[in-house]
GUZAGU-655240 format. One record per atom (N, C-alpha, C): residue in one letter; x negated, y negated, z negated; atom name; residue number from 1. Coordinates in Angstrom, 3 decimals. Example, Ala and Ser with C-alpha at 12.3 -4.5 7.8 and 13.67 -1.06 7.14 Angstrom:
(A,(-13.190,5.690,-7.800),N,1)
(A,(-12.300,4.500,-7.800),CA,1)
(A,(-13.200,3.300,-7.800),C,1)
(S,(-12.850,2.250,-7.080),N,2)
(S,(-13.670,1.060,-7.140),CA,2)
(S,(-12.900,-0.030,-7.870),C,2)
This chain:
(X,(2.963,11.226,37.656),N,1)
(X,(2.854,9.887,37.108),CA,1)
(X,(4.137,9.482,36.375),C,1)
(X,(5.230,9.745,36.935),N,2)
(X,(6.648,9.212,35.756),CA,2)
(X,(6.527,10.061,34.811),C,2)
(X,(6.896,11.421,34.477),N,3)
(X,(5.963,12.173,33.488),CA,3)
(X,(5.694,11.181,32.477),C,3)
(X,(4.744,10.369,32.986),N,4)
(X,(3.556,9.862,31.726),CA,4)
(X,(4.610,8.865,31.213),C,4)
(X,(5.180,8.019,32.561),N,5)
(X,(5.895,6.822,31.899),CA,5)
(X,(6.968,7.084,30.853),C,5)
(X,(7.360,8.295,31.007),N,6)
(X,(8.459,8.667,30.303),CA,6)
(X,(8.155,9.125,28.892),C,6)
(X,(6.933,9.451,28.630),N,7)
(X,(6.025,10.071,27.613),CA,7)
(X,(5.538,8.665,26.887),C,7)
(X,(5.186,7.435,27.468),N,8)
(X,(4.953,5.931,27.236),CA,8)
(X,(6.105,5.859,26.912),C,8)
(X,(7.020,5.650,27.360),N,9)
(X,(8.303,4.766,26.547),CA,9)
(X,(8.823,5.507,25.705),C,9)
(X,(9.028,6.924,25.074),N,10)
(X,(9.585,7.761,24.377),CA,10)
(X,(8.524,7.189,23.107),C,10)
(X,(7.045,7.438,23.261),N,11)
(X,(6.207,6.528,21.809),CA,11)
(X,(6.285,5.243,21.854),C,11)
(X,(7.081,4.013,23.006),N,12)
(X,(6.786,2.970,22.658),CA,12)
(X,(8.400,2.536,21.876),C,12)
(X,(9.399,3.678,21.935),N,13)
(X,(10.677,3.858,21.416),CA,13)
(X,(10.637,4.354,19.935),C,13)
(X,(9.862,4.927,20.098),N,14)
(X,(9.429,5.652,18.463),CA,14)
(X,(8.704,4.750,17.320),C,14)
(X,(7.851,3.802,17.970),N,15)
(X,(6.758,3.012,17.140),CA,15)
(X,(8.068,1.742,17.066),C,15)
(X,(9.247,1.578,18.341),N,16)
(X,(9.963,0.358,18.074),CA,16)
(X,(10.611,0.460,16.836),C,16)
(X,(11.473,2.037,16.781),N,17)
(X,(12.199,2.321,15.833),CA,17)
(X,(11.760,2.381,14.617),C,17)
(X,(10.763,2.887,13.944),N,18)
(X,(10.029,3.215,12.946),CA,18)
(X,(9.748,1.753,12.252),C,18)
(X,(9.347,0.226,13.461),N,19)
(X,(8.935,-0.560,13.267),CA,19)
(X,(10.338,-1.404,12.348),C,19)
(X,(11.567,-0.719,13.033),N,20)
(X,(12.513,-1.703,13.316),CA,20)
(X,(12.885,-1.052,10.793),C,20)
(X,(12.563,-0.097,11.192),N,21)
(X,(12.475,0.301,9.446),CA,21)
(X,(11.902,-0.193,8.607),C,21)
(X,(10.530,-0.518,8.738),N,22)
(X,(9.283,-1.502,8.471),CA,22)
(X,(9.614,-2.659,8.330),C,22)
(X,(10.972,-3.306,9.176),N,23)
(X,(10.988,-4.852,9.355),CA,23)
(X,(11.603,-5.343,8.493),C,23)
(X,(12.288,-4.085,7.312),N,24)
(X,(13.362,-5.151,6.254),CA,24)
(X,(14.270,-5.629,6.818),C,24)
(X,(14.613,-5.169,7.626),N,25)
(X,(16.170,-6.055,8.636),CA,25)
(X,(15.708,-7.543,9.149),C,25)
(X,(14.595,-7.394,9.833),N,26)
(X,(13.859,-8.236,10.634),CA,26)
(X,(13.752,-9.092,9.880),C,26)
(X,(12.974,-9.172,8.553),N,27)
(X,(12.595,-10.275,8.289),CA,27)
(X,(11.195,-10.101,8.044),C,27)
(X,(10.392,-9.383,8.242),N,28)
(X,(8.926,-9.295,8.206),CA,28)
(X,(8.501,-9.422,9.810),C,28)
(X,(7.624,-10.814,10.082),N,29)
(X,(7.547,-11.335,11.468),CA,29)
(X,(6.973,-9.958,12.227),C,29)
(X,(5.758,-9.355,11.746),N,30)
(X,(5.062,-8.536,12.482),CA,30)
(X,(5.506,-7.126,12.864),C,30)
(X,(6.348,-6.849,12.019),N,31)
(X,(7.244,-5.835,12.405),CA,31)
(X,(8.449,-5.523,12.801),C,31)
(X,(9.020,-6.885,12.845),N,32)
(X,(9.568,-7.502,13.901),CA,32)
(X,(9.408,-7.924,14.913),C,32)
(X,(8.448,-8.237,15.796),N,33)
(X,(7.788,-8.277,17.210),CA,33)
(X,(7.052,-6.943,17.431),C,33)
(X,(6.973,-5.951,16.565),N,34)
(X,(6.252,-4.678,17.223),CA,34)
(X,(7.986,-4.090,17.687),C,34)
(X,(9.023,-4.427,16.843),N,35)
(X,(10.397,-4.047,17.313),CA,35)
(X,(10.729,-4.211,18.742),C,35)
(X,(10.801,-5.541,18.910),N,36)
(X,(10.846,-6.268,20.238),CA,36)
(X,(10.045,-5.796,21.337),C,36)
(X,(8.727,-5.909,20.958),N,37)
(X,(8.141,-5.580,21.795),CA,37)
(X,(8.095,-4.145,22.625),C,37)
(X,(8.006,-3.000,21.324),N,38)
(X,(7.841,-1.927,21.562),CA,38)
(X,(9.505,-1.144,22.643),C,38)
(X,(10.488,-2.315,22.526),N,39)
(X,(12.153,-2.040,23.084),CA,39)
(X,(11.653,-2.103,24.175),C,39)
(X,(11.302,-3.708,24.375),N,40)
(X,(10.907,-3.586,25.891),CA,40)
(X,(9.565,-3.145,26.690),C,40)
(X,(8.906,-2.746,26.156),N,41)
(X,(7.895,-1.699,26.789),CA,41)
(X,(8.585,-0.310,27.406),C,41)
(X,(9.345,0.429,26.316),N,42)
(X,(10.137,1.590,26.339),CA,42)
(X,(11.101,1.338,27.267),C,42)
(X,(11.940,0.047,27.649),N,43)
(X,(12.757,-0.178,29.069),CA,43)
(X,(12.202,-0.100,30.160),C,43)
(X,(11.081,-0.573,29.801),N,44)
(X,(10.387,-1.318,30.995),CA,44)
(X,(9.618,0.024,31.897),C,44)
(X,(9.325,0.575,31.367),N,45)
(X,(8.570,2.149,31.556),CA,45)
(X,(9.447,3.140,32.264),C,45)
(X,(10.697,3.200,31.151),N,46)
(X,(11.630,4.325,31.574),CA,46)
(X,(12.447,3.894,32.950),C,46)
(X,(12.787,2.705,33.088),N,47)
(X,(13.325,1.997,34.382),CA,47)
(X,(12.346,2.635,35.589),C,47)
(X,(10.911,2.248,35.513),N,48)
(X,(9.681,2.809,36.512),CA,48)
(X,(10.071,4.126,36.938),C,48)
(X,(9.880,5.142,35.252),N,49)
(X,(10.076,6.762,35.848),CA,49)
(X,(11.511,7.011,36.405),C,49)
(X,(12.693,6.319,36.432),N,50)
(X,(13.652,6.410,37.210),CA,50)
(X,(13.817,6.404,38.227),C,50)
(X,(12.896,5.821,38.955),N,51)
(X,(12.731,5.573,40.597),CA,51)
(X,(12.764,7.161,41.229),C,51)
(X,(11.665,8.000,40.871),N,52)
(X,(11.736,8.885,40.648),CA,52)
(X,(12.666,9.925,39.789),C,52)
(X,(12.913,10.222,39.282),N,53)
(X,(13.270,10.931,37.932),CA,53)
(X,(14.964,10.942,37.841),C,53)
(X,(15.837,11.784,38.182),N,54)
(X,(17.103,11.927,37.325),CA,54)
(X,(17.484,11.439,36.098),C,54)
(X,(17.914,10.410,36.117),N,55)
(X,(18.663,9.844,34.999),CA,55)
(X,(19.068,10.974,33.750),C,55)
(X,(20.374,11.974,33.906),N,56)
(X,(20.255,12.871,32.946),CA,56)
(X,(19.289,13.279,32.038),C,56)
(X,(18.576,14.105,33.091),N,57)
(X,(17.587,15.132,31.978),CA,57)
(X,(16.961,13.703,31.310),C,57)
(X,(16.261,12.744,31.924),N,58)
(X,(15.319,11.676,31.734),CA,58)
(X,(15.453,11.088,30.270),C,58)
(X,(16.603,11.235,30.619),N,59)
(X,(17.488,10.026,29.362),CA,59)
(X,(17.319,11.217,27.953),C,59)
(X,(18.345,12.252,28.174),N,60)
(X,(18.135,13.362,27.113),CA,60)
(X,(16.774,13.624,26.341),C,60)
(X,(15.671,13.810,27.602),N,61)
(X,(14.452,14.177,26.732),CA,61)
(X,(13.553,12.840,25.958),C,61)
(X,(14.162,10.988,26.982),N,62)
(X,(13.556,10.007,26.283),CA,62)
(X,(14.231,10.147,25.138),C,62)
(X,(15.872,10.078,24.753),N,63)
(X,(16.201,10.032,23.646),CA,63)
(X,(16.151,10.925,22.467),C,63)
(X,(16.046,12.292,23.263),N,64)
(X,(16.163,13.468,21.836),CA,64)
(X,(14.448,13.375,21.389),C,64)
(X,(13.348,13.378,22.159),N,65)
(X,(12.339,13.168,21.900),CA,65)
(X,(12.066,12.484,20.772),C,65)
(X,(12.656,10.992,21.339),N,66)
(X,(12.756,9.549,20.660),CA,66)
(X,(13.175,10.131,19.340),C,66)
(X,(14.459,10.963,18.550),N,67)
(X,(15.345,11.244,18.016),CA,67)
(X,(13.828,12.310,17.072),C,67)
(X,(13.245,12.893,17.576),N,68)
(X,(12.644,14.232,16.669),CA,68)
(X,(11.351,13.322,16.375),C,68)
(X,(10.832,12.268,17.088),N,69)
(X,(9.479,11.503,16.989),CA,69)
(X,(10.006,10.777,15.373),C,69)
(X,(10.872,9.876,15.673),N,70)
(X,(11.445,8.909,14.191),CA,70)
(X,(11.900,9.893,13.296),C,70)
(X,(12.440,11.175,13.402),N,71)
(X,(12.988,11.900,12.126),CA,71)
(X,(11.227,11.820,11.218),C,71)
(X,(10.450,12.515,12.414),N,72)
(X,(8.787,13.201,11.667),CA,72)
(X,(8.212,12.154,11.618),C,72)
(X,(8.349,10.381,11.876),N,73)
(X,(7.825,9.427,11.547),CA,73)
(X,(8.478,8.723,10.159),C,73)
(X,(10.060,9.161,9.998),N,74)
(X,(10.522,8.335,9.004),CA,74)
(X,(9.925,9.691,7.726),C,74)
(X,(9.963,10.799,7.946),N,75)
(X,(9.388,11.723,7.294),CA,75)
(X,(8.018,11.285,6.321),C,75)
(X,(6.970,10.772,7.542),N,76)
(X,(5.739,10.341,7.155),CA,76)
(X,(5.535,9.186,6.629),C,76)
(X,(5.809,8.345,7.123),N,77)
(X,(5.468,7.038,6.985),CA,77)
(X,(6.754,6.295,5.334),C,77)
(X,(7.699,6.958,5.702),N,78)
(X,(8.831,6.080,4.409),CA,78)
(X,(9.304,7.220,3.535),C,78)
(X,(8.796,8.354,3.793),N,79)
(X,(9.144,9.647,2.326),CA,79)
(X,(10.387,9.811,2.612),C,79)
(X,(10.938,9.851,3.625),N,80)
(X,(12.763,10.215,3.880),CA,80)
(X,(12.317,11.590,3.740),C,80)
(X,(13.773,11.928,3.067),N,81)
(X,(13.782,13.730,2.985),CA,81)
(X,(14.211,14.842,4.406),C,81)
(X,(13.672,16.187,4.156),N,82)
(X,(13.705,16.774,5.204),CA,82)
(X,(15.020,17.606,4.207),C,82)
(X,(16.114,17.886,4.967),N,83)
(X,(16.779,18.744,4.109),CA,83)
(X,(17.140,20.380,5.686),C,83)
(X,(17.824,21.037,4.922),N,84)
(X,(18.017,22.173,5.951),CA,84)
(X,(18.943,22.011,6.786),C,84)
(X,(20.078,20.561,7.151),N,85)
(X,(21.167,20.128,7.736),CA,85)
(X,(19.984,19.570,8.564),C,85)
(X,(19.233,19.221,8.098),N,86)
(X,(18.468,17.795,9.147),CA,86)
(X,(17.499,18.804,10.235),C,86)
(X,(16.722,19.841,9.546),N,87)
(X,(16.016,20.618,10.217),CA,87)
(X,(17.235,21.477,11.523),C,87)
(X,(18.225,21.599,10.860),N,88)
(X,(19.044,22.632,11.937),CA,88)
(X,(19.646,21.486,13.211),C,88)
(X,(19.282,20.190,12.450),N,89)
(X,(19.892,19.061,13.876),CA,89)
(X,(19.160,18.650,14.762),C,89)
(X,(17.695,18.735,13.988),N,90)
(X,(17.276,18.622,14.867),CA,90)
(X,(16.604,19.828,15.983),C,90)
(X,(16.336,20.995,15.020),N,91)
(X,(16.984,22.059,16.546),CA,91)
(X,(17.757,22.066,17.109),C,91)
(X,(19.088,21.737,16.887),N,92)
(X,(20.038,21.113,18.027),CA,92)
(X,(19.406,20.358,19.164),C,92)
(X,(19.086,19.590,18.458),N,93)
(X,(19.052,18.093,19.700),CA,93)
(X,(17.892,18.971,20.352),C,93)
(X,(16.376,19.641,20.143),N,94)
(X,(15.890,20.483,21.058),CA,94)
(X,(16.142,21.255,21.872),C,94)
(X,(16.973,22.542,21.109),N,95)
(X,(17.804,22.748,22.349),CA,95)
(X,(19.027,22.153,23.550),C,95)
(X,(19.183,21.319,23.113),N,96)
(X,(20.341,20.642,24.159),CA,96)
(X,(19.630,19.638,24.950),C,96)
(X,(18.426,19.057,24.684),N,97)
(X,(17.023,18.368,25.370),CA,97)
(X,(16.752,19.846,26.432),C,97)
(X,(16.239,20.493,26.017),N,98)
(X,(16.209,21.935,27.022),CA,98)
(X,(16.855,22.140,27.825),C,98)
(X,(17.908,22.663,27.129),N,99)
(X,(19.331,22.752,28.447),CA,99)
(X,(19.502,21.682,29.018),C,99)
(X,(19.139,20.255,29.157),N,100)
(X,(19.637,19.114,30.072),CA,100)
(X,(18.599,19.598,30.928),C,100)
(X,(17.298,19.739,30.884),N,101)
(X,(16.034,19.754,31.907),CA,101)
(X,(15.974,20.829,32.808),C,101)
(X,(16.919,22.126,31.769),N,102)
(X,(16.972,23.349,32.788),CA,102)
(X,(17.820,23.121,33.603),C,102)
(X,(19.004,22.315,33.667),N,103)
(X,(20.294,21.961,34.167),CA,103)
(X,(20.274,21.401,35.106),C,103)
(X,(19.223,20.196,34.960),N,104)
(X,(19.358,19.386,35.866),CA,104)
(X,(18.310,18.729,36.596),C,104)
(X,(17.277,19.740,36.685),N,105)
(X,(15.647,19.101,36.753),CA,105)
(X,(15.483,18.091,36.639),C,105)
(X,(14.710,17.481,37.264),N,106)
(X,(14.083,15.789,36.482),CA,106)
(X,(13.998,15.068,38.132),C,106)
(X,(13.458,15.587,38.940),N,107)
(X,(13.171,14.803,40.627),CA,107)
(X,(14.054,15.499,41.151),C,107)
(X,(14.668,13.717,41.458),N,108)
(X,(15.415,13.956,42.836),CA,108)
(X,(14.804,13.548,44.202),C,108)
């Protein structure tokens, strides 16, 4: 079950961020409350799977996740470019998402 929550707030982090692009620097109301909203859904969730869940790995895979979800959303949705610096970073951040989970499992 944290699993999931953590899988919930990593897309409700992704749809915040993407939104927070959408908003024009918060001046478009509706994509500006999917901002808001979608922050604190993604707190509110990841706090839950903590009860359970190691902070480390938790955090690494909500954020690098978070991090590879908005690259392939700003990709889609706003025509940002993919260049071969961006592709090799974000294999980075995969592998070092990896190595936190092998490192440090997830339940304590």
């Amino acid at each position: 079950m944290a699993v999931l929550l953590v899988a919930g707030a990593i897309l409700s982090e992704v749809i915040a961020t993407l939104s927070l692009r959408a908003s024009q620097g918060l001046t478009r109301v509706g994509a500006t409350a999917l901002v808001v909203i979608g922050y604190a859904v993604a707190f509110v969730l990841l706090a839950q799977a903590l009860k359970s869940l190691n902070v480390g790995p938790v955090y690494a895979i909500w954020s690098g996740v978070g991090t590879v979800g908005a690259f392939v959303g700003g990709v889609f949705f706003f025509g940002e470019p993919v260049k071969p610096a961006t592709l090799i970073g974000i294999g980075l951040v995969v592998i070092g998402v990896a190595v936190m989970y092998l490192g440090g499992g997830m339940e304590h």
